[in-house]
mmCIF file of the N, C-alpha and C atoms, coordinates in Angstrom:
data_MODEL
# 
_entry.id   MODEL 
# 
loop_
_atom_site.group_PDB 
_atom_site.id 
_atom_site.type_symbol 
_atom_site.label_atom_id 
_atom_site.label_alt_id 
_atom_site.label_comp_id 
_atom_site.label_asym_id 
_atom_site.label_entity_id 
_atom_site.label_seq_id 
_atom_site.pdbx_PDB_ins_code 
_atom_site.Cartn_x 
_atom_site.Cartn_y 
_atom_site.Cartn_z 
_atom_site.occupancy 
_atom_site.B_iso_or_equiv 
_atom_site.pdbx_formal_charge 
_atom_site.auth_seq_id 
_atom_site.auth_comp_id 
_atom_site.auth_asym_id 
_atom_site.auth_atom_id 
_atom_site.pdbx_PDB_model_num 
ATOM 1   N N  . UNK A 1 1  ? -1.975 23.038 -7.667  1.00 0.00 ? 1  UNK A N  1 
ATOM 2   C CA . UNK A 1 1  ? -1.044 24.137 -7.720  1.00 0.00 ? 1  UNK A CA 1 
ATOM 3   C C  . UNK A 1 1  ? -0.010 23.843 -8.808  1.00 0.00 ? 1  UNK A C  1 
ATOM 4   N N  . UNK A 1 2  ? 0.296  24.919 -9.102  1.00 0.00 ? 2  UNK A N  1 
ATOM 5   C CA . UNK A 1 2  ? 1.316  24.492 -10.727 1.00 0.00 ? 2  UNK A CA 1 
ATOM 6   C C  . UNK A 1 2  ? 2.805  24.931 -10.216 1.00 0.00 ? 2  UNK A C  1 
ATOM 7   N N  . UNK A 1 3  ? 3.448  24.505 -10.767 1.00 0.00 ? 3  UNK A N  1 
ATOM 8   C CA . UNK A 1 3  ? 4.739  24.604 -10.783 1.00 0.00 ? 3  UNK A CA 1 
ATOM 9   C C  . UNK A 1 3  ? 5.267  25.579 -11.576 1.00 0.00 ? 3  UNK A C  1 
ATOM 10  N N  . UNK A 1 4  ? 6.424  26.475 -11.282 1.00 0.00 ? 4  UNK A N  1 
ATOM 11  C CA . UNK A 1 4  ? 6.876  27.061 -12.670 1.00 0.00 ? 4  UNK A CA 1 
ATOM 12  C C  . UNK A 1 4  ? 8.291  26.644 -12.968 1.00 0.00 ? 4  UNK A C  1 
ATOM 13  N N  . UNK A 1 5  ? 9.184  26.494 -12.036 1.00 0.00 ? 5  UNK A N  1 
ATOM 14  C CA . UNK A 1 5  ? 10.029 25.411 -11.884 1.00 0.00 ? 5  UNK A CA 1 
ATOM 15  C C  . UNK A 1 5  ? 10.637 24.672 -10.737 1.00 0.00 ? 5  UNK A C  1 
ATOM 16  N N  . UNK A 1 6  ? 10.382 25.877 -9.780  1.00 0.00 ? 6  UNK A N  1 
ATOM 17  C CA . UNK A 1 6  ? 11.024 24.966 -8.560  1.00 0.00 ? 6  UNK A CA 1 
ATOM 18  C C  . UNK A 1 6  ? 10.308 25.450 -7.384  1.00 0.00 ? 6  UNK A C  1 
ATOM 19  N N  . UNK A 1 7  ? 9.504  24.499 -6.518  1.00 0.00 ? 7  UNK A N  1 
ATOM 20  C CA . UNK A 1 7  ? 8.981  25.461 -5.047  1.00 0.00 ? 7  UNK A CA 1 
ATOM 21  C C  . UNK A 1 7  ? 9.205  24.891 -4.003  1.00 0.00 ? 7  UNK A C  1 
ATOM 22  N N  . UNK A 1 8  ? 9.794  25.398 -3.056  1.00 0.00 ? 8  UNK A N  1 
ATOM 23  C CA . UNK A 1 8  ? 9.959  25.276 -1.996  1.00 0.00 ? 8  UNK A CA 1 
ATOM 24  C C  . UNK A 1 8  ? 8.872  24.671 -0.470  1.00 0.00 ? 8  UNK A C  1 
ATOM 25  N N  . UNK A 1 9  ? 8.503  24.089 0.265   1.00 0.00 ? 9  UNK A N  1 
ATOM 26  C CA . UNK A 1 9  ? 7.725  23.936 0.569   1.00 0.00 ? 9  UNK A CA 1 
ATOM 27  C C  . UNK A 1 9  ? 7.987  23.382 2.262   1.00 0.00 ? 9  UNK A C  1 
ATOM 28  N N  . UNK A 1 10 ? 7.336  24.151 2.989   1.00 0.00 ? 10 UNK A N  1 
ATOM 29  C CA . UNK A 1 10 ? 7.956  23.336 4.678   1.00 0.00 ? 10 UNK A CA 1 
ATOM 30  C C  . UNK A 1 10 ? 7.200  22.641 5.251   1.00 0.00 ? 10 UNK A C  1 
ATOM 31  N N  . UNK A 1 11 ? 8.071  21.334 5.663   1.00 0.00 ? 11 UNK A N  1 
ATOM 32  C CA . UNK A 1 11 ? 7.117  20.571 6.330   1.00 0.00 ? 11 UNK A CA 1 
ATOM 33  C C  . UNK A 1 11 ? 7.330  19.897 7.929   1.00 0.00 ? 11 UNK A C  1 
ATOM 34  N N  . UNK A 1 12 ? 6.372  19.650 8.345   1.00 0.00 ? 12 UNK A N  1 
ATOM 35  C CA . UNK A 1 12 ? 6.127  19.502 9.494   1.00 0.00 ? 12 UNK A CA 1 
ATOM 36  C C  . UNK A 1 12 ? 5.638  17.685 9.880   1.00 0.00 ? 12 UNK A C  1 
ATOM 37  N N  . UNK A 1 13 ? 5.675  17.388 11.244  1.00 0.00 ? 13 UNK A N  1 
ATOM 38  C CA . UNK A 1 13 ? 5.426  15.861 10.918  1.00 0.00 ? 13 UNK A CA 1 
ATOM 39  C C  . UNK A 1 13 ? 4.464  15.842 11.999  1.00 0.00 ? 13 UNK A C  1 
ATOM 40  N N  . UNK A 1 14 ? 3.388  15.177 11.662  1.00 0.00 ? 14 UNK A N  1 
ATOM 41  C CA . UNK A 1 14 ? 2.442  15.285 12.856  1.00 0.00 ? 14 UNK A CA 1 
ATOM 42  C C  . UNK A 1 14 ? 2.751  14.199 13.939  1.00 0.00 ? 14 UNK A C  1 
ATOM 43  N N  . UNK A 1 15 ? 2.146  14.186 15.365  1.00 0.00 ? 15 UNK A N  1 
ATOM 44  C CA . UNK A 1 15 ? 2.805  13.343 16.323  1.00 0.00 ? 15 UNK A CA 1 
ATOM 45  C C  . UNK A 1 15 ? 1.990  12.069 16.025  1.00 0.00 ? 15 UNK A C  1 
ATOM 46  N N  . UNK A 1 16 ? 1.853  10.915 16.823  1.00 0.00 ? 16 UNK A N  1 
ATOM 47  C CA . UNK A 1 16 ? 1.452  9.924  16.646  1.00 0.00 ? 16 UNK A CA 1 
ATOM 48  C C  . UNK A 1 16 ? 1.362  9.187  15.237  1.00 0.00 ? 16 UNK A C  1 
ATOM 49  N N  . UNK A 1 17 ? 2.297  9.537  14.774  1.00 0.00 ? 17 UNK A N  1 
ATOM 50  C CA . UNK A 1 17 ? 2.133  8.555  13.137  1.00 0.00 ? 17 UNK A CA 1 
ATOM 51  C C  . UNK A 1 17 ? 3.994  7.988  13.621  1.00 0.00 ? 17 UNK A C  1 
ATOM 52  N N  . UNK A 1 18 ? 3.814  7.094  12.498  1.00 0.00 ? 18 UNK A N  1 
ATOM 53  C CA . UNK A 1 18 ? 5.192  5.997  12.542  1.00 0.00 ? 18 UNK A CA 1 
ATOM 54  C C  . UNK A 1 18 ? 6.285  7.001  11.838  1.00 0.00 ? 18 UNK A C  1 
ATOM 55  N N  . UNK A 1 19 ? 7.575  6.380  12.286  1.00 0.00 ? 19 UNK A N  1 
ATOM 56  C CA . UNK A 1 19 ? 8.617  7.183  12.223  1.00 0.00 ? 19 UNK A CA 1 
ATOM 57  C C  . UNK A 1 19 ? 9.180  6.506  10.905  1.00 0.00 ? 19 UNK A C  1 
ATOM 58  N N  . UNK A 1 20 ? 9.590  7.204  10.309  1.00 0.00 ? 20 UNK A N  1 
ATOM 59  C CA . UNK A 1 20 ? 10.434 7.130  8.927   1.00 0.00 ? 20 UNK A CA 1 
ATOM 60  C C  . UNK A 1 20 ? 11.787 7.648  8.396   1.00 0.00 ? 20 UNK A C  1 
ATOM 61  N N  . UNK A 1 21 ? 12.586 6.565  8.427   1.00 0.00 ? 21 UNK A N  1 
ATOM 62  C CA . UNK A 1 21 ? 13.812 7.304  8.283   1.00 0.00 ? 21 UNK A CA 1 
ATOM 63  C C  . UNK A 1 21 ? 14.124 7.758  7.226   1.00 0.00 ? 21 UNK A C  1 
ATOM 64  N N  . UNK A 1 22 ? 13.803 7.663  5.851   1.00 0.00 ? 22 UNK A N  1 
ATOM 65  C CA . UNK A 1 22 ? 14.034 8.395  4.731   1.00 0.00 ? 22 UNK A CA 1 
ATOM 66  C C  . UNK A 1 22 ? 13.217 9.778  4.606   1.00 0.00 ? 22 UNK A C  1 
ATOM 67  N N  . UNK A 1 23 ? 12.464 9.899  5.715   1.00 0.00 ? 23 UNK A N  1 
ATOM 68  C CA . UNK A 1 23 ? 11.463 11.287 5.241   1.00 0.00 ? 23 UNK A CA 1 
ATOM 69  C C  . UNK A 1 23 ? 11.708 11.875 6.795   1.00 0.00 ? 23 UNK A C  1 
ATOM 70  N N  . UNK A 1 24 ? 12.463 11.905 7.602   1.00 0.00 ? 24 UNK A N  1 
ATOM 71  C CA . UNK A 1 24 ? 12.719 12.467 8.558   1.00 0.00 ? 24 UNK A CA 1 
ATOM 72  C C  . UNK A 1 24 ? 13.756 12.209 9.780   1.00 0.00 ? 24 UNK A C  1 
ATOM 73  N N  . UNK A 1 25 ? 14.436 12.827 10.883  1.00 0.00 ? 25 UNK A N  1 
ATOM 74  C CA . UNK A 1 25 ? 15.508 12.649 11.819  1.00 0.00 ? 25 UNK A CA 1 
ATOM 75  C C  . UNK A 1 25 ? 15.240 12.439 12.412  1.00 0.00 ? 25 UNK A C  1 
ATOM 76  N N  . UNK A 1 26 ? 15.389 11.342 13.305  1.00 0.00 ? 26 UNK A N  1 
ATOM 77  C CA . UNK A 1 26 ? 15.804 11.175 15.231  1.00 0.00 ? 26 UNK A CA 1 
ATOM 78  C C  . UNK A 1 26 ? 16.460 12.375 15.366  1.00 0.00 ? 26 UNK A C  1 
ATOM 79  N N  . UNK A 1 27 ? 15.426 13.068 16.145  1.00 0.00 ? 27 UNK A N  1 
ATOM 80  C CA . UNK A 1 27 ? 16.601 13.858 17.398  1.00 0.00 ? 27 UNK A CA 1 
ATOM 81  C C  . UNK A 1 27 ? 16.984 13.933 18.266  1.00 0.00 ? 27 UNK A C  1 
ATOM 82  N N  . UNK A 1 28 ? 17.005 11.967 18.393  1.00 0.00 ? 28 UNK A N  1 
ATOM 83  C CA . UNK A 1 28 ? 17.343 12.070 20.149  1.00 0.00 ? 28 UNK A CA 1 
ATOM 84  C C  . UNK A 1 28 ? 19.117 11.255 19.360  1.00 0.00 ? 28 UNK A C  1 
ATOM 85  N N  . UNK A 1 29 ? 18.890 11.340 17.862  1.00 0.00 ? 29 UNK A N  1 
ATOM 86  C CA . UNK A 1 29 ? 20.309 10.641 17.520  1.00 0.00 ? 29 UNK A CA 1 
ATOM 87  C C  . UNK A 1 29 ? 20.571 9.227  18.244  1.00 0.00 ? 29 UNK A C  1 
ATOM 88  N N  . UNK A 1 30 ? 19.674 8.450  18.612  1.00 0.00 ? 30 UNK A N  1 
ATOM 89  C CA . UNK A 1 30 ? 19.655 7.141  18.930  1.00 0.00 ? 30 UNK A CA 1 
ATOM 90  C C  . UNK A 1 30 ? 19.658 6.413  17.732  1.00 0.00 ? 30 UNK A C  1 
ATOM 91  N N  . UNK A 1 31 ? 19.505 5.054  18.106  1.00 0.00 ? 31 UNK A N  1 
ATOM 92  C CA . UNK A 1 31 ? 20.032 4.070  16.577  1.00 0.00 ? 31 UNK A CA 1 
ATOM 93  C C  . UNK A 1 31 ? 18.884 3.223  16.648  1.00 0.00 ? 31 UNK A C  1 
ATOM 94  N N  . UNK A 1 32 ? 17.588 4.293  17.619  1.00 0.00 ? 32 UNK A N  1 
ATOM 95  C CA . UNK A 1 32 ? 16.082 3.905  16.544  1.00 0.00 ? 32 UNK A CA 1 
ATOM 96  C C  . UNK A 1 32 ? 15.949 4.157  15.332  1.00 0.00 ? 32 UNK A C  1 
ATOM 97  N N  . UNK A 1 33 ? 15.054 3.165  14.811  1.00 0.00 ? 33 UNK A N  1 
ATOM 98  C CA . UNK A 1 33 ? 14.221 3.250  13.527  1.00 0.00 ? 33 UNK A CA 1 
ATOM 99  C C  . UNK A 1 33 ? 13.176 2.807  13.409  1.00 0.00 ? 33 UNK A C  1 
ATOM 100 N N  . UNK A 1 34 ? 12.343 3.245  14.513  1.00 0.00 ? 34 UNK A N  1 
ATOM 101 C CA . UNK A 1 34 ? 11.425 2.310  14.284  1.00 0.00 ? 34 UNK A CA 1 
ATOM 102 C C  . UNK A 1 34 ? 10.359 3.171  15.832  1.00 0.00 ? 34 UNK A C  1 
ATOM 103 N N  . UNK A 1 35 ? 9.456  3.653  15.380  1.00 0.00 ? 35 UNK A N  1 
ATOM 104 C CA . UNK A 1 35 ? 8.846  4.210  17.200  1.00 0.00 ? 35 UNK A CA 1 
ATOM 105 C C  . UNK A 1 35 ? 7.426  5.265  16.702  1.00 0.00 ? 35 UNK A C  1 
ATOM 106 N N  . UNK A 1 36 ? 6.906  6.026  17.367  1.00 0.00 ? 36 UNK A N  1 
ATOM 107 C CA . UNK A 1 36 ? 5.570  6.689  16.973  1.00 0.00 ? 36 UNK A CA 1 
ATOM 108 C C  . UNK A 1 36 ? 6.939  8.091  17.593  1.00 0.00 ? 36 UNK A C  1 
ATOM 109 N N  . UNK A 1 37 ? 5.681  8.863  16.584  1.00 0.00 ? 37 UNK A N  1 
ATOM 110 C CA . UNK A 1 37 ? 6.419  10.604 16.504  1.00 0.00 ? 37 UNK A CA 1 
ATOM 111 C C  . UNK A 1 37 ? 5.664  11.318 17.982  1.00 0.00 ? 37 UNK A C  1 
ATOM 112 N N  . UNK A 1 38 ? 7.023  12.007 18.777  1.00 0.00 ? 38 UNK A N  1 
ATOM 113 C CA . UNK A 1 38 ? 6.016  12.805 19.628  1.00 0.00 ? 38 UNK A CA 1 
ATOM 114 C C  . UNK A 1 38 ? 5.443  14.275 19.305  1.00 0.00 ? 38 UNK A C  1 
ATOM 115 N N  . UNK A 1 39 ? 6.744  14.833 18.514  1.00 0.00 ? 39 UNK A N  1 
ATOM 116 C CA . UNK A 1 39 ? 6.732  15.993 18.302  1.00 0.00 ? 39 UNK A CA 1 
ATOM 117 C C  . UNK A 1 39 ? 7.698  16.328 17.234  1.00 0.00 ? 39 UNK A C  1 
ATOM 118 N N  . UNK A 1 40 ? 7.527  17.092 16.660  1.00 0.00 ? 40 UNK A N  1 
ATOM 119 C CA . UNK A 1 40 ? 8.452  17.836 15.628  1.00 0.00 ? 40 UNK A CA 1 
ATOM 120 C C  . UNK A 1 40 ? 9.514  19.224 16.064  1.00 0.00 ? 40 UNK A C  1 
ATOM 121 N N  . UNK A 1 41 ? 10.803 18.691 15.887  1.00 0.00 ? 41 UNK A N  1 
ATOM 122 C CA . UNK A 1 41 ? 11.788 19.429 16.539  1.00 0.00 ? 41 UNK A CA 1 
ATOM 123 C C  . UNK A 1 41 ? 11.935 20.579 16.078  1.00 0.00 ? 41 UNK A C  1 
ATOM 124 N N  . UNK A 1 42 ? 12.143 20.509 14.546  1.00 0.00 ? 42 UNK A N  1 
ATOM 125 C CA . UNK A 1 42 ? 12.677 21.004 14.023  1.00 0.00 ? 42 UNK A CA 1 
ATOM 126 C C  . UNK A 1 42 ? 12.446 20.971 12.204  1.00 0.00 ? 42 UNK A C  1 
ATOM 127 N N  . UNK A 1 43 ? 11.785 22.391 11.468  1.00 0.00 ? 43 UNK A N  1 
ATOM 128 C CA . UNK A 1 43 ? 11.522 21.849 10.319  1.00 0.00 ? 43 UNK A CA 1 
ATOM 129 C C  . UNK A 1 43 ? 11.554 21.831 9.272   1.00 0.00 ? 43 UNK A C  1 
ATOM 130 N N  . UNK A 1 44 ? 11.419 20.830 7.778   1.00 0.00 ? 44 UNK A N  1 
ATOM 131 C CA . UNK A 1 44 ? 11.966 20.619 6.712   1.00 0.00 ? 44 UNK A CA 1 
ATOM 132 C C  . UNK A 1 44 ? 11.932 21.119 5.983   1.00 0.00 ? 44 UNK A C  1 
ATOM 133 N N  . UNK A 1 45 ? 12.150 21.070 4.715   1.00 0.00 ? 45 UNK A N  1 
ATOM 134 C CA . UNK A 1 45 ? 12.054 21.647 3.290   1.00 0.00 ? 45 UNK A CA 1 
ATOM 135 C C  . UNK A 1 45 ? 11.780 20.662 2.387   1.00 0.00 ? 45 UNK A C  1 
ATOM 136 N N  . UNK A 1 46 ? 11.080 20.476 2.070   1.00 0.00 ? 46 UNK A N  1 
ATOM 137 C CA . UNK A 1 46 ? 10.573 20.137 0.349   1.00 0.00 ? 46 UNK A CA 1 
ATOM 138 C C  . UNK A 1 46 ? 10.493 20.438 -0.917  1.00 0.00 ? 46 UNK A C  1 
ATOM 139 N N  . UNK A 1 47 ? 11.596 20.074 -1.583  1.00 0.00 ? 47 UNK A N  1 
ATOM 140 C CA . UNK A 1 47 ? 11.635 20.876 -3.092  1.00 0.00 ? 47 UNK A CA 1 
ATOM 141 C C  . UNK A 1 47 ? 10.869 20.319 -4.031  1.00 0.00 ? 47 UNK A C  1 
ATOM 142 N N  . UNK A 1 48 ? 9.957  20.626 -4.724  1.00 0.00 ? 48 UNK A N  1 
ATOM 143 C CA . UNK A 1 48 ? 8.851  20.129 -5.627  1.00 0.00 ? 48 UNK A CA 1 
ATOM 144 C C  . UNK A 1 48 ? 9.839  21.062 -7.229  1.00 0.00 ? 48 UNK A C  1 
ATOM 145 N N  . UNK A 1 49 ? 10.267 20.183 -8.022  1.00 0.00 ? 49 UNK A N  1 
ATOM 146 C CA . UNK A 1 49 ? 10.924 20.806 -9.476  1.00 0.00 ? 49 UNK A CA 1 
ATOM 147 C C  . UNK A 1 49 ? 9.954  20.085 -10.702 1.00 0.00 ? 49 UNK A C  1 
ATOM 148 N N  . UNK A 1 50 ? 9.607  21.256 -11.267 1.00 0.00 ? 50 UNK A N  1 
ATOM 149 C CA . UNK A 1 50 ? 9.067  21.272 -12.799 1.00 0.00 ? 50 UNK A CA 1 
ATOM 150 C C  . UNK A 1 50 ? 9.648  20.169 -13.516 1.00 0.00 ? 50 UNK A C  1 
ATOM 151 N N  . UNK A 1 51 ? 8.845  19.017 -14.115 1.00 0.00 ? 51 UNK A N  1 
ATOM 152 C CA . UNK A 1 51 ? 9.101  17.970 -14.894 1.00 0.00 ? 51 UNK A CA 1 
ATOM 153 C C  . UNK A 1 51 ? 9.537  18.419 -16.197 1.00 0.00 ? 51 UNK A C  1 
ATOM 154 N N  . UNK A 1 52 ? 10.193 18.607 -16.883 1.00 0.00 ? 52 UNK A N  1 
ATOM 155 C CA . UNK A 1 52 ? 10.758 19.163 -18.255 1.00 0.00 ? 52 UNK A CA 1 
ATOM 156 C C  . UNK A 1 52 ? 10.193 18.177 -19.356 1.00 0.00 ? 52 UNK A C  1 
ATOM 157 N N  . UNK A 1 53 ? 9.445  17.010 -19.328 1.00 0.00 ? 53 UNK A N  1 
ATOM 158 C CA . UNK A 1 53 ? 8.361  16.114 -20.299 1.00 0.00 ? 53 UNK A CA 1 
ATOM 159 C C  . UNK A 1 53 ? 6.970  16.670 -19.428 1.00 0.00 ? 53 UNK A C  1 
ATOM 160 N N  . UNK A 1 54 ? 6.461  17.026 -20.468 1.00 0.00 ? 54 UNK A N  1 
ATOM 161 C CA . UNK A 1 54 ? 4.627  16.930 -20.541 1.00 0.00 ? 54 UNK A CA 1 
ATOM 162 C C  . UNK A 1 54 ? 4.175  15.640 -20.300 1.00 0.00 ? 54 UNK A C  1 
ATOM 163 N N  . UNK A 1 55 ? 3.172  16.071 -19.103 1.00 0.00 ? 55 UNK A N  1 
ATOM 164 C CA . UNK A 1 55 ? 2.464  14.762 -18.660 1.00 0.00 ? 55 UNK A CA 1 
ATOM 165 C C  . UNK A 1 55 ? 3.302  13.826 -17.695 1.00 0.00 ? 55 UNK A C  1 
ATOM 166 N N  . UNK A 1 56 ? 4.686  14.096 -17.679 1.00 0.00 ? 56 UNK A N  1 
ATOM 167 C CA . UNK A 1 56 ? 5.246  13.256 -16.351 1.00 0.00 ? 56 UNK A CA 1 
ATOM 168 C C  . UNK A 1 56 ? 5.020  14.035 -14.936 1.00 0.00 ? 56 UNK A C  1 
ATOM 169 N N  . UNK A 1 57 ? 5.317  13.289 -13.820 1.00 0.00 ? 57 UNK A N  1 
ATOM 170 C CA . UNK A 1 57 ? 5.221  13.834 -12.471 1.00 0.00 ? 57 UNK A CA 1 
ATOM 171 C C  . UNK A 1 57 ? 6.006  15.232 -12.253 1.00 0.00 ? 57 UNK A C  1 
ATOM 172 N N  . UNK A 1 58 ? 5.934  15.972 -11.388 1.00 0.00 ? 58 UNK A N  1 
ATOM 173 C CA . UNK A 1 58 ? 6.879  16.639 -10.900 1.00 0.00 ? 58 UNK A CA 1 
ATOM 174 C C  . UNK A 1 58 ? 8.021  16.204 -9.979  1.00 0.00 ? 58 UNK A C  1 
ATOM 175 N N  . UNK A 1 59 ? 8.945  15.539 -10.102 1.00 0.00 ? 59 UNK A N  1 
ATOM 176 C CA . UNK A 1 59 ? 10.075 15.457 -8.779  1.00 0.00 ? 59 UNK A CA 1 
ATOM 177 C C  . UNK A 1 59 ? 9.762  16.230 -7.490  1.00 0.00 ? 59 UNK A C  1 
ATOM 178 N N  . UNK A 1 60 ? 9.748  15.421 -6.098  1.00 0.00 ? 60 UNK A N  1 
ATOM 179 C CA . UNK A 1 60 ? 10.107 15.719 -4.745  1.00 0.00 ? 60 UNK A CA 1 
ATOM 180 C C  . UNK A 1 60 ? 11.632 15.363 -4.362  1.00 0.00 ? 60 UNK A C  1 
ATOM 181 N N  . UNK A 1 61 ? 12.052 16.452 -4.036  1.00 0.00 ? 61 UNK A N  1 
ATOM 182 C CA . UNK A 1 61 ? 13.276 15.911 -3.169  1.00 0.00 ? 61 UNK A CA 1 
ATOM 183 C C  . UNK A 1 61 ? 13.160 16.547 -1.961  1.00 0.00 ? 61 UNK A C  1 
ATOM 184 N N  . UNK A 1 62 ? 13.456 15.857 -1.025  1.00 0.00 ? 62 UNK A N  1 
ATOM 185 C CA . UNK A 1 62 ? 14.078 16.268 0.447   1.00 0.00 ? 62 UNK A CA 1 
ATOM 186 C C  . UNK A 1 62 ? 15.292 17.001 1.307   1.00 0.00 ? 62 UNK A C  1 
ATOM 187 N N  . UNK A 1 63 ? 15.394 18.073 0.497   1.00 0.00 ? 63 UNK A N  1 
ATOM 188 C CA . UNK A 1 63 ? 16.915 18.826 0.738   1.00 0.00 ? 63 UNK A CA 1 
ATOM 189 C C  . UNK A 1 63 ? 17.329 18.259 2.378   1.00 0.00 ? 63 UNK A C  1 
ATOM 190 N N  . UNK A 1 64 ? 16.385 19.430 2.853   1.00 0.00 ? 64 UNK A N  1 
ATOM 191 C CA . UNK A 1 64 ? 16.613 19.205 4.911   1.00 0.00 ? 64 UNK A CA 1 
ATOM 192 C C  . UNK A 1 64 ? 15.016 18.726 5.226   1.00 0.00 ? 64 UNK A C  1 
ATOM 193 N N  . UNK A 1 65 ? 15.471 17.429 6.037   1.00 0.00 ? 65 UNK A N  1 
ATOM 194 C CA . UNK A 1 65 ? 14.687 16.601 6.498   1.00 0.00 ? 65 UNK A CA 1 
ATOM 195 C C  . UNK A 1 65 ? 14.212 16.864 7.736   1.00 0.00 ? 65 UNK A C  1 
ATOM 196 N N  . UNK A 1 66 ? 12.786 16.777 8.282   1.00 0.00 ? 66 UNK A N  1 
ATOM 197 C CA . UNK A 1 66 ? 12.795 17.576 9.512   1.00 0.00 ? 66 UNK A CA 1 
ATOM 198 C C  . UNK A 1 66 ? 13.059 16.436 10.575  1.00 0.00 ? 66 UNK A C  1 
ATOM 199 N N  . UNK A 1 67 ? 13.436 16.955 11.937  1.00 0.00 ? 67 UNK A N  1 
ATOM 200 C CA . UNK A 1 67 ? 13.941 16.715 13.007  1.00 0.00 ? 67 UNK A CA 1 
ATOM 201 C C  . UNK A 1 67 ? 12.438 16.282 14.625  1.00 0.00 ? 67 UNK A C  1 
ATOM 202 N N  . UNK A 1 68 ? 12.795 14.644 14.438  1.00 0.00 ? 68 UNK A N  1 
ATOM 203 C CA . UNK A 1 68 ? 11.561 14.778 15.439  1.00 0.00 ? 68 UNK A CA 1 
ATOM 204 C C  . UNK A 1 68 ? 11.987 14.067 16.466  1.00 0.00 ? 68 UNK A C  1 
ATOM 205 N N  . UNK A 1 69 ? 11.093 13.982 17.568  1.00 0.00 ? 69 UNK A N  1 
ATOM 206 C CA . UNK A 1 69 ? 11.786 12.988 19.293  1.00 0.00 ? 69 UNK A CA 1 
ATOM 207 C C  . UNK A 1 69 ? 10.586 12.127 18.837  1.00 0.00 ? 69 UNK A C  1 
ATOM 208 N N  . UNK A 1 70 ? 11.071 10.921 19.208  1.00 0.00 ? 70 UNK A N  1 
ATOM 209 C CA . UNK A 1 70 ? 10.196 9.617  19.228  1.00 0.00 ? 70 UNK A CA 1 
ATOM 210 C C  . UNK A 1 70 ? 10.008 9.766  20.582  1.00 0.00 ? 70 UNK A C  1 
ATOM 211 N N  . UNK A 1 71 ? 8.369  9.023  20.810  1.00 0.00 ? 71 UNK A N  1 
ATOM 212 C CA . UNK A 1 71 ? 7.469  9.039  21.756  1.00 0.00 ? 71 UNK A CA 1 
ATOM 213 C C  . UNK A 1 71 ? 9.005  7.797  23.449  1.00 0.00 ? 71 UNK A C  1 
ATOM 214 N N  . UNK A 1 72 ? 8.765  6.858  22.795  1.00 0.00 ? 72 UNK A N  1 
ATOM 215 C CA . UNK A 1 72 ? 10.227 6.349  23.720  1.00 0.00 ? 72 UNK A CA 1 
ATOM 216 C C  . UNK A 1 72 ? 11.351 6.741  23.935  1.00 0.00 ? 72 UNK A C  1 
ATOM 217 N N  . UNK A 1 73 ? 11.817 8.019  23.273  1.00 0.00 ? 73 UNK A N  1 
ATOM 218 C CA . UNK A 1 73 ? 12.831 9.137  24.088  1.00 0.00 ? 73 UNK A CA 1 
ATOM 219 C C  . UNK A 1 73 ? 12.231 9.622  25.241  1.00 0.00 ? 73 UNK A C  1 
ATOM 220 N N  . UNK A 1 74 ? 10.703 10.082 25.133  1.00 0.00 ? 74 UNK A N  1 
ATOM 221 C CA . UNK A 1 74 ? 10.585 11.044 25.740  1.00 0.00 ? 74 UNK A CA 1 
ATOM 222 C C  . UNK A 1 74 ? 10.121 9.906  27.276  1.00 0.00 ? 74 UNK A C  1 
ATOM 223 N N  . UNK A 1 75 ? 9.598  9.099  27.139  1.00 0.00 ? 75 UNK A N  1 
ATOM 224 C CA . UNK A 1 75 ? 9.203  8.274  27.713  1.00 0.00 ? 75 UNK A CA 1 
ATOM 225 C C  . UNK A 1 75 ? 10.093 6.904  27.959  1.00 0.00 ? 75 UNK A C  1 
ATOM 226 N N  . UNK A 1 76 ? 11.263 7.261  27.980  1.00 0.00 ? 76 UNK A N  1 
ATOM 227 C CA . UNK A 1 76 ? 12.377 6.039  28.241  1.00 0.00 ? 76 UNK A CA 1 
ATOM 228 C C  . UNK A 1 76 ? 12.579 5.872  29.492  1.00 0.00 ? 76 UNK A C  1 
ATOM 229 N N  . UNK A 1 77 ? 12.969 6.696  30.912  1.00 0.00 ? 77 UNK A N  1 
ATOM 230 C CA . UNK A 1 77 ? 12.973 6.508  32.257  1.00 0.00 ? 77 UNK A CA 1 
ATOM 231 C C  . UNK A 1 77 ? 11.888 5.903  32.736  1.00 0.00 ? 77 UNK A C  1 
ATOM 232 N N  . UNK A 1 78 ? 10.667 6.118  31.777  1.00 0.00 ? 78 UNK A N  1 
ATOM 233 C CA . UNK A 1 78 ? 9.046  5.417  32.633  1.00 0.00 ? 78 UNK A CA 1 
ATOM 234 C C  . UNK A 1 78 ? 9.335  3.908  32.352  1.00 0.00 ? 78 UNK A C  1 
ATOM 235 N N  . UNK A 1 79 ? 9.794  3.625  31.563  1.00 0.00 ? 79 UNK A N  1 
ATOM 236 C CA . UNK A 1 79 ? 9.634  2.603  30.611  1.00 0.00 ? 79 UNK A CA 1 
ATOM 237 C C  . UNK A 1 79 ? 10.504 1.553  30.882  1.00 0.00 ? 79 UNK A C  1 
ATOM 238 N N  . UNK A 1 80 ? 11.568 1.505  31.219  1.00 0.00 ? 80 UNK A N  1 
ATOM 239 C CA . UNK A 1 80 ? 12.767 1.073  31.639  1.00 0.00 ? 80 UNK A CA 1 
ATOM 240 C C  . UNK A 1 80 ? 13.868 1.377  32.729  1.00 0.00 ? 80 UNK A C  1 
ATOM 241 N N  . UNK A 1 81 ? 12.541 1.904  34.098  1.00 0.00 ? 81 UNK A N  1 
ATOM 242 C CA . UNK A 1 81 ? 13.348 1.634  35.010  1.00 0.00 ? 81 UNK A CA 1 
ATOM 243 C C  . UNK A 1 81 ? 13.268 -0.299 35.878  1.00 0.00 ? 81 UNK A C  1 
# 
């Protein structure tokens, strides 16, 4: 897909993959970093901008990062009573 200069793009985080704090939120706002995804809360934006040199990449930036519950939020009372 080509660029013409700037596209927008939404994204979503699938469950069971590892959690990443530069590419997405805790939304349980705990001071994890570290857990498997249960679900996606809430979701992102991806800005893909036109490289202004021929032949370089296009830039990703992450305006709004999407919002997910780690699998041990949801599963913290089982876990630690």
């Amino acid at each position: 897909m080509d660029v013409i200069s700037s596209d927008l793009h939404i994204v979503c985080i699938l469950h069971d993959i590892t959690f990443d704090i530069s590419a997405m939120e805790n939304e349980d706002r705990s001071e994890a970093v570290e857990g498997v995804i249960f679900c996606t809360t809430a979701l992102g934006l991806q800005e893909t901008v036109k490289s202004e040199q021929s032949g370089r990449d296009n830039q990703r930036k992450m305006p709004l990062r999407p919002k997910v519950m780690l699998m041990s939020s949801i599963f913290y009372d089982q876990l630690y009573r």
